[in-house]
C-alpha positions in Angstrom: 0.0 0.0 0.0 2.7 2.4 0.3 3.6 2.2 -3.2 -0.1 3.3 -3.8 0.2 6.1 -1.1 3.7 7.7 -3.1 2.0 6.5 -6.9 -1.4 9.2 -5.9 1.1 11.8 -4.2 3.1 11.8 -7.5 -0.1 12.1 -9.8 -2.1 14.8 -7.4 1.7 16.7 -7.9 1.7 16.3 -11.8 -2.1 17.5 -11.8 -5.6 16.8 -11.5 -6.5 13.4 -10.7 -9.4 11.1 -11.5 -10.3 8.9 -8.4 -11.8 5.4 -11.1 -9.2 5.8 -13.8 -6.1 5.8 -11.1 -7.5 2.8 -9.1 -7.7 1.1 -12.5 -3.9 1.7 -13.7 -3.0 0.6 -10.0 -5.0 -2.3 -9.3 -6.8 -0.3 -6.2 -10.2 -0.4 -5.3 -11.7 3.6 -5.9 -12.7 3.2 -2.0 -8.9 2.8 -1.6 -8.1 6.0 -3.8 -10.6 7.7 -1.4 -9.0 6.6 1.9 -5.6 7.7 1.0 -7.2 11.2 -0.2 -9.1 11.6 3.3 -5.9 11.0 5.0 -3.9 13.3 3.1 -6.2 15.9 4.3 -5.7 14.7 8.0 -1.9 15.1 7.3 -3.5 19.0 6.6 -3.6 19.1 2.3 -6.2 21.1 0.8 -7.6 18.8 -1.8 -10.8 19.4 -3.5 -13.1 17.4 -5.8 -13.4 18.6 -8.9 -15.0 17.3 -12.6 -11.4 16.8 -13.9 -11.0 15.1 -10.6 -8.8 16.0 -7.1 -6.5 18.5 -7.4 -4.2 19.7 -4.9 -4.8 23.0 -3.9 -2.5 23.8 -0.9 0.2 21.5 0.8 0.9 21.5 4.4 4.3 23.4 5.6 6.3 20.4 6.8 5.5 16.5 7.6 6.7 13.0 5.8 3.5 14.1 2.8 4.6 17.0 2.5 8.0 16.3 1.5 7.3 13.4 -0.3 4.9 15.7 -2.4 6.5 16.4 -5.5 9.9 15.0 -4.4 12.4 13.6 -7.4 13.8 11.3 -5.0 12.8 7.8 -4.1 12.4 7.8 -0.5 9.2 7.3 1.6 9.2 9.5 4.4 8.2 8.8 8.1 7.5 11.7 10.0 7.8 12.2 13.8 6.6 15.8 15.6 9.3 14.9 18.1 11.5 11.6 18.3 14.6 11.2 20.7 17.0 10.4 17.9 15.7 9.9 14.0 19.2 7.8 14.1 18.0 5.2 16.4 14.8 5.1 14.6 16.6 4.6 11.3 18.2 2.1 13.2 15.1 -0.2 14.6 13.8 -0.1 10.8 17.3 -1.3 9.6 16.7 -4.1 12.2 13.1 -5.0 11.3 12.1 -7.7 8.2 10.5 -5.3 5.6 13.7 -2.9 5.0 12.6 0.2 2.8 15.1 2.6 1.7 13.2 5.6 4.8 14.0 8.8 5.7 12.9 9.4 9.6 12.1 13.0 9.4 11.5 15.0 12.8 10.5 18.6 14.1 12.7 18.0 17.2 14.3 15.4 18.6 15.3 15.4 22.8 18.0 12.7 22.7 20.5 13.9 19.6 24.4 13.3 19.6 27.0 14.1 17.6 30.2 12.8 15.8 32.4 11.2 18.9 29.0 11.3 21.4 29.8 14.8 21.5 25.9 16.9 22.7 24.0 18.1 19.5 21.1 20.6 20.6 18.1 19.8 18.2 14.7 21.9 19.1 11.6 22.0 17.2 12.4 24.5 14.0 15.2 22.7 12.9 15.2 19.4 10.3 16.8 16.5 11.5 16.8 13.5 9.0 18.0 10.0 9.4 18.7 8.0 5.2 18.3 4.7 5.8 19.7 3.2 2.9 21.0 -0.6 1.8 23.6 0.4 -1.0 25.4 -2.4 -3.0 29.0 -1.1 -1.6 31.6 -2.5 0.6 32.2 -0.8 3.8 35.2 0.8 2.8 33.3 2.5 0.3 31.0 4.6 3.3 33.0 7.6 3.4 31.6 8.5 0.2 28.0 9.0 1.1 28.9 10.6 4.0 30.7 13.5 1.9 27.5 12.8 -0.4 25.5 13.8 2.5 27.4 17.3 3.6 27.7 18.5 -0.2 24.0 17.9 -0.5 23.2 19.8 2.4 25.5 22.4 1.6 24.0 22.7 -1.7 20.3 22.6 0.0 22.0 25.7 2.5 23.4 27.7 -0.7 19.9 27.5 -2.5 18.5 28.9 0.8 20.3 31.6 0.6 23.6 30.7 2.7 27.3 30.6 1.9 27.5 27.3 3.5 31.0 25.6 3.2 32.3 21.7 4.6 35.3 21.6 7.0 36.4 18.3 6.4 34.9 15.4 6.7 31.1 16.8 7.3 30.5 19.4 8.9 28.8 22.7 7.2 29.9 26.0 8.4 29.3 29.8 7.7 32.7 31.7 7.3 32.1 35.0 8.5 29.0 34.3 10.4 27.8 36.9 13.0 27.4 34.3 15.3 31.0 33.2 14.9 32.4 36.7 14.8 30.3 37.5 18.2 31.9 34.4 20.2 35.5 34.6 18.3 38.1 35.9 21.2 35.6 36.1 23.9 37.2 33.1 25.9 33.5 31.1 25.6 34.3 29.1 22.9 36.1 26.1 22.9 39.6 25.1 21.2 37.4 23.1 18.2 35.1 26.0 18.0 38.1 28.6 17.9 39.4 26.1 15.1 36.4 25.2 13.1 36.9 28.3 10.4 32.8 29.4 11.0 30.0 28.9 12.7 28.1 25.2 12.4 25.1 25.4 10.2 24.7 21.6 10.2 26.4 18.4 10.7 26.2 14.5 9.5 26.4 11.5 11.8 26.9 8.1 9.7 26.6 4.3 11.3 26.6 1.3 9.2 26.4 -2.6 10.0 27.8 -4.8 7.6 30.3 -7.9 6.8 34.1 -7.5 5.1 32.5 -7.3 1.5 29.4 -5.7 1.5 27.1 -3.2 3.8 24.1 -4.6 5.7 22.7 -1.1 6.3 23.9 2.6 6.0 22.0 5.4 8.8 23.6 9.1 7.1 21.9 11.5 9.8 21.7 14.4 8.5 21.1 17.7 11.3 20.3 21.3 10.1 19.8 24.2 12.3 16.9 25.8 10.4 14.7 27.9 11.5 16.1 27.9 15.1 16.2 31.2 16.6 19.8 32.3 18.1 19.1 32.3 22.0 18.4 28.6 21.4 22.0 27.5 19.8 25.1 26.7 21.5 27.8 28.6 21.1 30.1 28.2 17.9 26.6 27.4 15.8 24.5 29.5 13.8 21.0 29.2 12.0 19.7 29.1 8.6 17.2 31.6 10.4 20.0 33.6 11.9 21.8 34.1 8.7 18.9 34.5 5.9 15.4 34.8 8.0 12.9 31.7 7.9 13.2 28.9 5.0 10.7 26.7 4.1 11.7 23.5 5.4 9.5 21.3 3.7 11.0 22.5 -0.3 14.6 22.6 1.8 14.3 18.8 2.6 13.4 18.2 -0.8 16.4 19.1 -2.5 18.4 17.9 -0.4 17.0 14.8 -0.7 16.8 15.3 -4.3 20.8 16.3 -4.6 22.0 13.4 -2.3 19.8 11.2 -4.9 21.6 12.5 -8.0 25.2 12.3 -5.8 24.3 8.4 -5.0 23.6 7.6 -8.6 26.8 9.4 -10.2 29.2 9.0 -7.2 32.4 10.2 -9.7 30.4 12.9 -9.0 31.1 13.4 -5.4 34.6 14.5 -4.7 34.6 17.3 -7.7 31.5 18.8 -5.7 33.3 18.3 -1.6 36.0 19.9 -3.3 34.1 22.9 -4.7 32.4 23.9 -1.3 35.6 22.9 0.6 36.7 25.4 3.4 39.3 23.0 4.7 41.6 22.8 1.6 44.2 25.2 1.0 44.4 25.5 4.8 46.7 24.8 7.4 44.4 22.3 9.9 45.6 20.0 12.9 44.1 16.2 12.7 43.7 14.5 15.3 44.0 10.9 14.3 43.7 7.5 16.0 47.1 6.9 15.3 48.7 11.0 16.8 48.4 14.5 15.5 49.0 15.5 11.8 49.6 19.3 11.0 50.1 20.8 7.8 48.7 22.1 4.6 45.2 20.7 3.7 46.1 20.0 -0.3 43.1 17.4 -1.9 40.5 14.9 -0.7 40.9 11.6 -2.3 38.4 8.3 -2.9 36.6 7.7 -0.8 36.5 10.7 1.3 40.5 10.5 3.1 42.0 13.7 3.2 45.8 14.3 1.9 47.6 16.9 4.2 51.5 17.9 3.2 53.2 18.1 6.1 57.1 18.5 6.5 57.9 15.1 6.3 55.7 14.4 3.1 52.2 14.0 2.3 49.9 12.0 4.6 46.7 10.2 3.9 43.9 11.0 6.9 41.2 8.6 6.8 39.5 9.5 9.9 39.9 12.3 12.3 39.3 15.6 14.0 40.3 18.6 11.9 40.9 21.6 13.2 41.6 24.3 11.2 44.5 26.4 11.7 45.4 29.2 9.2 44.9 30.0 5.5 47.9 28.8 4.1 50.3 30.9 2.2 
């Protein structure tokens, strides 16, 4: 049935739809048709019965139909008001028998974390999204999404309105923010914040399960500070509404969606646009790494995600780390 459900929100995006000649091209009953129309106006659409048949005439502003309304993107979308973490969500459905490729969508979730466990403040206003995905890719291959994942919200931030850039791996910054340029100096911010090169627009939290050769199941969670207003941030991050004013998160969700999509099916693609909204290369950054501290010049990001730093001693390939970013180098 959910096949139906995405088929009719497809058709009532394309145009007017007539209830008899859809159930016929979908093997539905027309009391079926009707169900799924009465609950899209639960979910708050405005759709009205016409002689040309239901047409669409207002969508609601955010909520799994909404999104999925008119979305180029083949994900079905399940929509919480407020969840603890749309990663552990992700995660039940990756554990359950009928695996879809989902996106847990929520208004706010009250028990977020971060990259290394770290707090991640996530009230209602902002979009916090879990991919579930099964892709046909060794585990080695994971980084790739993940950079996926920040250059399609990156690109989602810059269509907003945003000079959003990634400091490597995923995390999307404002350079120049007022937020950043209020906290920079002041003694409040910590030494990652000091070296992040902007304030933190949004971040990317990837878990995977999976044997030597292939991936089980991939959870990219994807967390934007949207329309959050400043007094509710902590300190180093910034807002889509702080920087441009209110977006509409529902269209916002959309493209990223659609842009991580696109990413996934050409991923030659990938690098080429990490590199293009890099603010890490060309820097001077200090990773810390599993195995000690690399410093040096920030030159390229190679397959599939590592980055290459020159240091003194030669270059050095950084698979995994904490970057902190030091100084434009000259």
């Amino acid at each position: 049935m959910t096949e139906t459900r995405r088929a009719l929100l497809d058709a009532l995006a394309a145009g007017p739809v007539a209830g008899p000649a859809f159930a016929e091209a979908h093997g539905v009953s027309r009391a079926a048709v009707w169900k799924w129309i009465d609950r899209f106006r639960e979910d708050g659409f405005d759709v009205e019965s016409t002689d040309e048949g239901y047409v669409v005439r207002s969508v609601p502003a955010f909520g799994g139909s909404a999104v999925e309304f008119g979305l180029d993107a083949p994900y079905r979308v399940e929509y919480h008001d407020s969840i603890g973490s749309t990663n552990d969500r992700a995660r039940e459905l990756a554990a359950s028998a009928d695996r879809d490729e989902v996106v847990v969508l929520a208004d706010e979730q009250t028990g977020s974390r971060g990259r290394l466990d770290r707090e991640w403040t996530a009230p209602s206003g902002g979009i916090w999204a879990s991919l579930l995905l099964a892709p046909e890719r060794p585990p080695a291959h994971v980084p790739l999404f993940t950079l996926a994942a920040a250059v399609a919200t990156t690109s989602a931030c810059r269509e907003a309105g945003v000079d959003a850039r990634i400091k490597w791996p995923n995390d999307v910054l404002v350079p120049g923010s007022t937020v950043d340029d209020a906290t920079a100096g002041t003694g409040r911010e910590s030494a990652g914040e000091r070296g992040r090169g902007g304030a933190k627009l949004a971040g990317i939290l990837t878990e995977m399960e999976g044997e030597a050769d292939r991936v089980s199941w991939l959870v990219v969670g994807i967390g934007v500070n949207a329309n959050v207003a400043r007094e509710s941030l902590p300190v180093g991050a910034t807002s889509l509404r702080a920087e441009t004013g209110d977006v509409d998160r529902r269209v916002f969700v959309q493209r990223l969606l659609e842009r991580f999509h696109e990413l996934r099916e050409a991923p030659e693609s990938v690098l080429p646009a990490w590199r293009e909204y890099s603010a890490t290369l060309g820097r001077r950054v200090r990773v810390e790494t599993p195995g000690g501290v690399v410093e040096g010049e920030a030159v390229d990001v190679t397959f599939p995600g590592a980055l290459i730093v020159r240091t003194p001693d030669g270059e050095r390939t950084v698979h995994a780390g904490d970057c902190e970013h030091l100084r434009t180098a000259e």
